[in-house]
C-alpha positions in Angstrom: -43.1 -12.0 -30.4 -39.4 -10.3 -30.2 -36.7 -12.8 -28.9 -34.3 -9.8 -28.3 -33.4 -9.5 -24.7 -34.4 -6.5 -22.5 -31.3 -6.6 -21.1 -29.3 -4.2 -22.2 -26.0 -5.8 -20.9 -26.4 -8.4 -23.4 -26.4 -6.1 -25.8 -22.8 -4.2 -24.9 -18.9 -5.1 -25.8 -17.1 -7.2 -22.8 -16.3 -4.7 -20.6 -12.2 -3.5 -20.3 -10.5 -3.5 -16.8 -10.0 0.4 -16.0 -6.4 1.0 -14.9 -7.2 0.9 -11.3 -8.5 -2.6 -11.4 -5.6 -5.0 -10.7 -3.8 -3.6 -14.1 -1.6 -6.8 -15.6 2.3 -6.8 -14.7 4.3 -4.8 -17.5 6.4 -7.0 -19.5 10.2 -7.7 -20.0 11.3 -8.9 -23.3 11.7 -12.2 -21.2 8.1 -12.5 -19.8 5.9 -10.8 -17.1 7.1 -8.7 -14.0 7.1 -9.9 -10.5 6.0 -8.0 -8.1 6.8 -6.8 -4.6 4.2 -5.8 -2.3 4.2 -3.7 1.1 1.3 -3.7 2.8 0.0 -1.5 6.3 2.9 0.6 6.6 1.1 3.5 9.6 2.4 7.1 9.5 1.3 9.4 11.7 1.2 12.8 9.9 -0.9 15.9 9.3 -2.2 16.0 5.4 -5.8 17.2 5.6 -7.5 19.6 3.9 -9.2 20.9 7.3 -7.4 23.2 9.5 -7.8 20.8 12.4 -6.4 17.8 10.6 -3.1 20.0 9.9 -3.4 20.9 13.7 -3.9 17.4 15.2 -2.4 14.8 12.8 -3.7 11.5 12.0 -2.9 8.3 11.0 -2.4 6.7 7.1 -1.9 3.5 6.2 -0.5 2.9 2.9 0.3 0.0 0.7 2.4 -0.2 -2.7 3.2 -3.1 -5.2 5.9 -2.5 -7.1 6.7 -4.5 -10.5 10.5 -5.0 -11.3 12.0 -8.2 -12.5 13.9 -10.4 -9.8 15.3 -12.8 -11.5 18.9 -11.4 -11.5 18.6 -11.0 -7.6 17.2 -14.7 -6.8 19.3 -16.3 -9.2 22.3 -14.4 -7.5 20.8 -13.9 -4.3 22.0 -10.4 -4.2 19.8 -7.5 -2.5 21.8 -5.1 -4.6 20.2 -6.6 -7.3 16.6 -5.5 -6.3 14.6 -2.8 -4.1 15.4 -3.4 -0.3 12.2 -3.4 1.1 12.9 -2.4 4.9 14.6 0.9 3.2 12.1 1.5 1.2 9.4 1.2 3.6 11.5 3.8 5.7 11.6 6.2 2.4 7.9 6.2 2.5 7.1 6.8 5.8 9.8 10.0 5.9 8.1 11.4 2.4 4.5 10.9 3.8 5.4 12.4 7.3 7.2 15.4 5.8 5.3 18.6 4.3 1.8 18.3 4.4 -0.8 18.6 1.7 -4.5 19.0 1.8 -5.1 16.1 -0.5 -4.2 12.0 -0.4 -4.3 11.8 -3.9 -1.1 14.3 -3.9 0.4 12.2 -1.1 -0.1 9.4 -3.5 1.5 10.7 -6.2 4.2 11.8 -3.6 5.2 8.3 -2.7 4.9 7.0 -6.7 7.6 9.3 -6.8 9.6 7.9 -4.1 8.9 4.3 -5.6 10.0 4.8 -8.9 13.6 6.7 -7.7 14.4 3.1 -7.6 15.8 1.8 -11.1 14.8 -1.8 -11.2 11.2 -0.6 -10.8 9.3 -0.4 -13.4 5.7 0.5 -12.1 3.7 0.9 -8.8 0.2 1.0 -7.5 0.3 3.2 -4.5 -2.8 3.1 -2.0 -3.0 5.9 0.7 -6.2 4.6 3.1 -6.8 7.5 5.4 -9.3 5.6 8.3 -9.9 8.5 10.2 -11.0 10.6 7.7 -13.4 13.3 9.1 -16.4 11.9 7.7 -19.9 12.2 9.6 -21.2 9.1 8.6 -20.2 5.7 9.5 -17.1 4.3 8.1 -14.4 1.8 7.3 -12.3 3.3 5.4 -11.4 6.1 2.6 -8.5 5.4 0.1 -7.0 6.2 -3.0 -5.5 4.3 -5.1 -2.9 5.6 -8.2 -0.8 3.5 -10.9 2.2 4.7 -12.3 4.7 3.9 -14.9 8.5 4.8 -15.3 7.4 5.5 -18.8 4.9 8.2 -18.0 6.2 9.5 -14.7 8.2 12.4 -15.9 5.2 13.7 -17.6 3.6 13.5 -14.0 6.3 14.9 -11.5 6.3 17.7 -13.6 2.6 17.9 -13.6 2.9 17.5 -10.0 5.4 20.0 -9.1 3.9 22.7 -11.8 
């Protein structure tokens, strides 16, 4: 009788988090990240790959978590001293309004870029949903979801913009 398992699970290494999956906060030489999260912004804006979509618009929703340490702006309670959230939130609706692309990842990758203009940050997750995607089958959602790094993001924008 064998008394291995046929369960090949048992058999494999613990499984790493990809990327994607709620990545841990970077660290400072003083500890973890915070982060700052903005959730639901709507825009009203016509990315699409179909020529209809370009024609009639529709709406995004996108969300972003940005990690940047706040200690220097609580302990002083000075705005200057961190990313001003109601501005930002403006900066992100004007990028994802403006010029239009065919695909969310690149108006993704268009906020990132956006995000990480901002000094004291020094990573984001960026989540374009699109809701009203044209998609013939019953829905709730489509999204994509991208992680950058000041560290890597030159290597991107140029990527981006090659």
């Amino acid at each position: 009788m064998s008394t291995t398992s046929a369960d090949p699970a048992e058999h494999e290494p613990a499984r790493r988090p990809a990327e994607h999956e709620h990545a841990p906060a970077q660290r400072t030489a003083a500890g973890p990240l915070d982060e700052l999260t903005l959730t639901g912004l709507e825009v009203f804006a016509h990315h699409g790959y179909y020529d209809f979509e370009r024609e009639q618009g529709q709406r995004f929703v996108i969300d972003t978590t940005l990690w940047l340490d706040t200690r220097a702006a609580a302990t002083g309670d000075d705005l200057d001293r961190t990313v001003h959230y109601g501005v930002l939130a403006e900066q992100i609706v004007s990028a994802a309004q403006s010029d239009p692309v065919d695909l969310i990842e690149t108006l993704a990758e268009r906020i990132a870029g956006v995000v990480l203009a901002y000094p004291a940050v020094a990573r984001t997750r960026v989540t374009v949903h699109k809701p009203d995607a044209p998609i013939q089958v019953p829905f709730a959602d489509v999204s994509i979801a991208i992680t950058r790094s000041r560290d890597a993001w030159p290597s991107v924008r140029e990527e981006v913009e090659a």
